[in-house]
ROBA-533332 format. One record per residue (C-alpha): residue number from 1; x, y, z; residue in one letter. Coordinates in steps of 0.5 Angstrom, whole numbers. Layout:
N
+-----+-------+-------+-------+-----+
:   n :     x :     y :     z : res :
+-----+-------+-------+-------+-----+
: NUM :     X :     Y :     Z :   A :
...
+-----+-------+-------+-------+-----+
% end
This chain:
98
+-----+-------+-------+-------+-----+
:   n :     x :     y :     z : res :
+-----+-------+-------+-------+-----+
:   1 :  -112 :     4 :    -8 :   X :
:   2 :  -115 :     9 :    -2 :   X :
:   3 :  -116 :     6 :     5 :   X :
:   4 :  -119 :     8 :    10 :   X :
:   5 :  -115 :     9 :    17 :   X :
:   6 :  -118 :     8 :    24 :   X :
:   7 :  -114 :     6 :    30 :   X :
:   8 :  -114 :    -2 :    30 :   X :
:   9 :  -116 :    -2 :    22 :   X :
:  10 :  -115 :     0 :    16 :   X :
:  11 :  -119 :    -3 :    10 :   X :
:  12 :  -122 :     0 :     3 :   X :
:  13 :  -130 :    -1 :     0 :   X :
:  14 :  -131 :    -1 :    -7 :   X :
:  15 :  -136 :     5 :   -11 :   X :
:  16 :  -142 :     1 :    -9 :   X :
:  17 :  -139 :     1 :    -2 :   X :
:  18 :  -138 :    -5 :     0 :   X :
:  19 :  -132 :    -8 :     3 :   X :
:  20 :  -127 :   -10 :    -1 :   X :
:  21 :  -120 :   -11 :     3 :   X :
:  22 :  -119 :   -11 :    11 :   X :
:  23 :  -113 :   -11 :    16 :   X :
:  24 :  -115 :   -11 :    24 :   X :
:  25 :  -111 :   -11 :    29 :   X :
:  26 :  -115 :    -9 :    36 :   X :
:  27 :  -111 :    -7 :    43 :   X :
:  28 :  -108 :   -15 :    45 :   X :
:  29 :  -110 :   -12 :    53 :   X :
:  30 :  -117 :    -8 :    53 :   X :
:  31 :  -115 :    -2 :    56 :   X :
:  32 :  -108 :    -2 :    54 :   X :
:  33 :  -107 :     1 :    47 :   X :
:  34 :   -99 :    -1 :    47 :   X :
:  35 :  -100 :    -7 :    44 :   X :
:  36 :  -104 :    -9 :    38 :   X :
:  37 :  -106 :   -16 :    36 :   X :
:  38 :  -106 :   -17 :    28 :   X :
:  39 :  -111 :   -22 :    27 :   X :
:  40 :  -115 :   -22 :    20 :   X :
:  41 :  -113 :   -20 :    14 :   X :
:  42 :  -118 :   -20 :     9 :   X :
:  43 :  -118 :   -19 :     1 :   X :
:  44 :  -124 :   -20 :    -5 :   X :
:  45 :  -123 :   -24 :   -10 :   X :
:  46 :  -124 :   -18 :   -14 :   X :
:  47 :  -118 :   -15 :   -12 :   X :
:  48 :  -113 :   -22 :   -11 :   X :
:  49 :  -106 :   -22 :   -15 :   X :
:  50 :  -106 :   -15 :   -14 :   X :
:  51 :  -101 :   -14 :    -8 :   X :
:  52 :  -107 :   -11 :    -5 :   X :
:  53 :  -106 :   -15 :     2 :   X :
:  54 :   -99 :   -13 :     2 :   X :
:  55 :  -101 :    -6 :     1 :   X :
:  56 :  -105 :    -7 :     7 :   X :
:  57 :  -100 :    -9 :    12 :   X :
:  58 :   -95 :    -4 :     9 :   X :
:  59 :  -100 :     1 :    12 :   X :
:  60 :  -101 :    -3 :    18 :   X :
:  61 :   -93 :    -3 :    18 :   X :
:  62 :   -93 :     5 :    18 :   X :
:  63 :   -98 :     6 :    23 :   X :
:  64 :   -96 :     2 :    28 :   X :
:  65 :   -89 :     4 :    27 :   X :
:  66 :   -91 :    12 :    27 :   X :
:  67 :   -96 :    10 :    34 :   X :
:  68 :   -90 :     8 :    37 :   X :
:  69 :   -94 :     1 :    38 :   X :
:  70 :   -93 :    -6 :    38 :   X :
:  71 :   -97 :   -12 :    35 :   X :
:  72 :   -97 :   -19 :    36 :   X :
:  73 :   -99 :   -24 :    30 :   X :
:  74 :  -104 :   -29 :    29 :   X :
:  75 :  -107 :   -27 :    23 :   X :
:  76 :  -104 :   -33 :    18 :   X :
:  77 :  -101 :   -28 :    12 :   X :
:  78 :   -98 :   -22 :    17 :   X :
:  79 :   -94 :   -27 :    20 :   X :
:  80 :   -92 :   -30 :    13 :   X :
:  81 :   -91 :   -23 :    11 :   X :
:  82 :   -87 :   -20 :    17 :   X :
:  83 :   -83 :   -27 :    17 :   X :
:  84 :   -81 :   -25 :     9 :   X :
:  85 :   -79 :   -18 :    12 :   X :
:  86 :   -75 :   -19 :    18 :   X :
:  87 :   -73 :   -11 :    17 :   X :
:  88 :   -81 :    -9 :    19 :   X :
:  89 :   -80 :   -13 :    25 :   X :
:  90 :   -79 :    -7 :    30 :   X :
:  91 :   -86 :    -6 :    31 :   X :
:  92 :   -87 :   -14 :    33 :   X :
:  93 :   -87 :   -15 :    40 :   X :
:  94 :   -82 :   -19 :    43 :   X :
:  95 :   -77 :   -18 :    37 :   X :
:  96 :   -70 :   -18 :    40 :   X :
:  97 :   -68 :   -10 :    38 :   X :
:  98 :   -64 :   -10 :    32 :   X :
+-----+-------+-------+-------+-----+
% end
């Protein structure tokens, strides 16, 4: 699946150009765009099964990582999807360094 990059999102539309999966994470703090807040996740019924909220947070994970960015978790999938990964932990603020 193609998805669309911006700074605080990433998500994909369909061929009709509706949205279909989604991932935000704007900055924590206004004005300060070190730290990010991952607070929804969104997927279509369409496209549940696939692995596509996993690819989402894959892209997120790449990202912030490449940004040099952190993120806090309050969207209830990425904390269940950084728990289950703990090697992708260097991009979460707080996480002691490995």
């Amino acid at each position: 699946m193609e998805f669309i990059k911006e700074p605080n999102r990433i998500y994909a539309n369909n061929d009709e150009g509706r949205l279909v999966a989604e991932v935000t994470f704007p900055e924590k703090t206004p004005g300060d765009p070190g730290i990010v807040e991952i607070t929804h996740t969104f997927v279509d019924d369409s496209l549940r099964g696939q692995g596509v909220a996993g690819q989402l947070m894959e892209a997120c994970y790449a990202m912030l990582r490449e940004d040099g960015r952190k993120a806090a978790l309050t969207c209830s999938y990425a904390v269940k999807w950084y728990q289950e990964r703990p090697e992708k932990n260097d991009v979460i603020e707080g996480a002691p360094e490995a």
